[in-house]
PAGUPA-240013 format. One record per residue: residue in three letters; x, y, z of N, C-alpha, C, O, CB in turn. Coordinates in steps of 0.001 Angstrom, whole numbers, plus 500000, padded with zeros to 6 digits. Glycine has a CB too. Layout:
% PAGUPA-240013
ALAXYZXYZXYZXYZXYZ...
END
This chain:
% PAGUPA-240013
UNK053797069696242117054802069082241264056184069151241908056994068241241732054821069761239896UNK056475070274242690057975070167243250057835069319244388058604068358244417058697071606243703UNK056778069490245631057258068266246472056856067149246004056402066487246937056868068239247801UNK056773066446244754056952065340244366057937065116243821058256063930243741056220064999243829UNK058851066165243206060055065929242512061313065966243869062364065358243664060232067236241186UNK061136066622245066061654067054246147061775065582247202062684065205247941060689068337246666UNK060088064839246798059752063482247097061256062689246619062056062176247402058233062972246182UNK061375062750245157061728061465244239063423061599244778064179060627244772061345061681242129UNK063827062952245223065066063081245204065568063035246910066644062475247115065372064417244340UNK065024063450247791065339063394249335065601061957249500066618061332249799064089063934250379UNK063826061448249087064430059780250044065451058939249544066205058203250180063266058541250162UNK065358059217247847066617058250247855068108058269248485068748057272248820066880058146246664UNK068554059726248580068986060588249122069253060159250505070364059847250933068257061573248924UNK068128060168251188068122059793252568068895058241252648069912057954253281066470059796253132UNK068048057356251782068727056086252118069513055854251832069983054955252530068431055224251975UNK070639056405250407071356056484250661072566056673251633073575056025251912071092056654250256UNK072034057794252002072986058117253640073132057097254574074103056541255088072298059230254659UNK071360056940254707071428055811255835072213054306255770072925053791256632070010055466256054UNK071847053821254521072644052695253826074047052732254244074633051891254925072597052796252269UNK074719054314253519076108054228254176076586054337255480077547053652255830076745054994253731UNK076112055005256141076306054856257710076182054011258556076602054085259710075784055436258250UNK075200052536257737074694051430258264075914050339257723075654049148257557073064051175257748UNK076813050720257559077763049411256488078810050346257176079513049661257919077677049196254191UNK079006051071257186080926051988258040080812052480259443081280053525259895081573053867257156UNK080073051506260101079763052099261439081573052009262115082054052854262870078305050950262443UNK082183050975261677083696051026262245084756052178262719085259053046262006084351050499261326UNK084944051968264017085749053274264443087092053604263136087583052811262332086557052890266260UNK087310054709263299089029054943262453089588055816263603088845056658264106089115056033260552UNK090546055698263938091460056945264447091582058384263520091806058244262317093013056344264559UNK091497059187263846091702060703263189092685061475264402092509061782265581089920061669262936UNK093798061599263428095017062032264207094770063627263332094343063854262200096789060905263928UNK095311064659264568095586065747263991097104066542264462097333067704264796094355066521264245UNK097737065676264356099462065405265005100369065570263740101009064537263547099814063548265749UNK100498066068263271101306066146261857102922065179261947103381064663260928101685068088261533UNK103545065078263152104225064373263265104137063749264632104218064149265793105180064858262874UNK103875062243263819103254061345264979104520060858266118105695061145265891102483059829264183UNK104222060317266990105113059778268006105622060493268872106259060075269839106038059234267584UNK105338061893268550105927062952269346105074063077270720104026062549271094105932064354268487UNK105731063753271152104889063893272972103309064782272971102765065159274008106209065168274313UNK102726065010271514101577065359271464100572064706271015099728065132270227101577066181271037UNK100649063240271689100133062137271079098366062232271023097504061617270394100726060847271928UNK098350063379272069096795063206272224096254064270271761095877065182272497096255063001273582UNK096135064289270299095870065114269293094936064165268507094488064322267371097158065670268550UNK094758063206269320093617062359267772092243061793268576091933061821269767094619060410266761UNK091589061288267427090157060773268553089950059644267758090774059408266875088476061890268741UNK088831058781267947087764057458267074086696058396267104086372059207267971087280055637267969UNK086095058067265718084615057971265200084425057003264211085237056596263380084115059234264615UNK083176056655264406082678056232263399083334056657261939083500057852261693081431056571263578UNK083744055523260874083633056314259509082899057172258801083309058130258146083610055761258835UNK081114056575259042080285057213258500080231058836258659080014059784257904079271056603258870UNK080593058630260256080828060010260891081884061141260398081633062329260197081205059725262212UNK082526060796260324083964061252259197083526061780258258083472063005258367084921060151258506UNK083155061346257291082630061114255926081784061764255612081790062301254504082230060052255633UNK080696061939256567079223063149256151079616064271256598079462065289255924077588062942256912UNK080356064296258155081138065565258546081821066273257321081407067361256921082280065189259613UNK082781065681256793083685066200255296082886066782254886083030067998254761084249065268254119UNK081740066159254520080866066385253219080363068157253796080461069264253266079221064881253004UNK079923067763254862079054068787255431079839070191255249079445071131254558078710068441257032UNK080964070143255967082028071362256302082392072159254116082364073308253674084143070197257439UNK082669070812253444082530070972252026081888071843252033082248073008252200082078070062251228UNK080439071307251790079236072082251298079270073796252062079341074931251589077699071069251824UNK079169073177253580079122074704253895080111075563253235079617076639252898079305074943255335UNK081480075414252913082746076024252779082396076389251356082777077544251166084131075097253078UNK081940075981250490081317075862248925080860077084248910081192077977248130080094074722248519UNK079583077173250348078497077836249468079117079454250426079054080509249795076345077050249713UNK079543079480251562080530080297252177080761081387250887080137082386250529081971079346252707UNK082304080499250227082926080548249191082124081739247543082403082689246811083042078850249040UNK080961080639247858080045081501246781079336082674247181079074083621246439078971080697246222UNK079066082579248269077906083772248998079422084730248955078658085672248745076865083317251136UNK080307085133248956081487086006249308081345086279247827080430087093247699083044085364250049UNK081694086054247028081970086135245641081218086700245069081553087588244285082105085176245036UNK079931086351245291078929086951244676078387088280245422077308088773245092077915085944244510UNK079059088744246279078663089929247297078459091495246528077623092378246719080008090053248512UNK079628091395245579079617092490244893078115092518243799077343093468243667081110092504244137UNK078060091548243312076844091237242435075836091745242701075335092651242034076487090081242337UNK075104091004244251073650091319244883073978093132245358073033093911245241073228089995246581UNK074789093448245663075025095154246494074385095829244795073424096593244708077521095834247155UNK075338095221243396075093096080242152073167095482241791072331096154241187076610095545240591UNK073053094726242116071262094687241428070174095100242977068947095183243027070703092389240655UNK071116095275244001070249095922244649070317097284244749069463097885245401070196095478245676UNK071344097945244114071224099358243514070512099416242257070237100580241966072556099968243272UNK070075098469241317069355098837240208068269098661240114067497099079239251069668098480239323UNK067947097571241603066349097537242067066127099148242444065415099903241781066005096357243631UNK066733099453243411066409100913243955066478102264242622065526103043242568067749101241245297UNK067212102362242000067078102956240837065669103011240189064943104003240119067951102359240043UNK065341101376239587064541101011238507063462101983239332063212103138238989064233099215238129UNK062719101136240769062199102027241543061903103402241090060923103830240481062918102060242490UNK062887103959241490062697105677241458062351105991240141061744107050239980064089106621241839UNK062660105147238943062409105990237640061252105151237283061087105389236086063705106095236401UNK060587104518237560059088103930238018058308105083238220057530105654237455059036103003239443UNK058575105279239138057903106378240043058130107532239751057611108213240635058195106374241312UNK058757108365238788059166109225237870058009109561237038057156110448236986060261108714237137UNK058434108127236193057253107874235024055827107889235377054999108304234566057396106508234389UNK055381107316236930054394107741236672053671109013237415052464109250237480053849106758236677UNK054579109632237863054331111340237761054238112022236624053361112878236508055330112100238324UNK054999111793235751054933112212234541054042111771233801053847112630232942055871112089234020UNK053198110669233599052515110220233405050948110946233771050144111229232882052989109247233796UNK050743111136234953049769111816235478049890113400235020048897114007234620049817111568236971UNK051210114025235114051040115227234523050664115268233209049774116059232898052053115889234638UNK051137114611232421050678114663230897049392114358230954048951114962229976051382113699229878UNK048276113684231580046902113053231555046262114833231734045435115240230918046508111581233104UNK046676115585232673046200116679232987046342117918232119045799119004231916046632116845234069UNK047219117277231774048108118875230489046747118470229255046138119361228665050800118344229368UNK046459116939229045045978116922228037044437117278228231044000118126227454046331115759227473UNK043571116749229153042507117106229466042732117903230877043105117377231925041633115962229422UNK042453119161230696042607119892232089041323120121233133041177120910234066043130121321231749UNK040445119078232568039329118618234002039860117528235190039614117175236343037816117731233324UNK040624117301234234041087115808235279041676116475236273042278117498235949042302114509234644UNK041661116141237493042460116832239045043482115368238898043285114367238209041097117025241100UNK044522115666239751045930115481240086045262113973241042044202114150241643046899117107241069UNK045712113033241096045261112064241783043999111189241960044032110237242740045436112446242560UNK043354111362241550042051110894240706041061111775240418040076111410239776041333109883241323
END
């Protein structure tokens, strides 16, 4: 059921992309000269638009999820201390568990 739902959503997805990259193939200049005309003229390049455009997207997304993975750092450190906790008092219980089996019938040996 998911790689059919994974199906329904990639390709359109895909052609989308492709669609747009197939219609803005046109160079743009991308200057990174904050003030143009000056003697650091060769601060810019051509690409493609499309190229531009998914790049953005891309650096976005990464910077997004960057953004989120940092944020949430404190979070995963606190439930991976309460995994390790839960753990130990797991494993508590069922020592205690086994001792009480023995306290109650004292044929039973310690471990099976």
């Amino acid at each position: 059921m998911r790689s059919l739902l994974r199906l329904l959503v990639y390709i359109p997805l895909g052609l989308l992309i492709l669609y747009f990259a197939l219609a803005n193939r046109g160079s743009v200049k991308i200057s990174l000269d904050p003030f143009p005309g000056g003697a650091a003229s060769n601060l810019s390049f051509e690409a493609p638009l499309f190229l531009v455009v998914l790049t953005s997207v891309a650096v976005g997304v990464l910077a997004g999820g960057l953004s989120s993975w940092l944020t949430h750092a404190p979070l995963r450190r606190t439930a991976k201390q309460a995994r390790a906790e839960a753990s130990k008092v797991k494993s508590e219980i069922e020592q205690l568990r086994q001792q009480t089996l023995v306290e109650i019938d004292p044929k039973r040996k310690r471990g099976g």
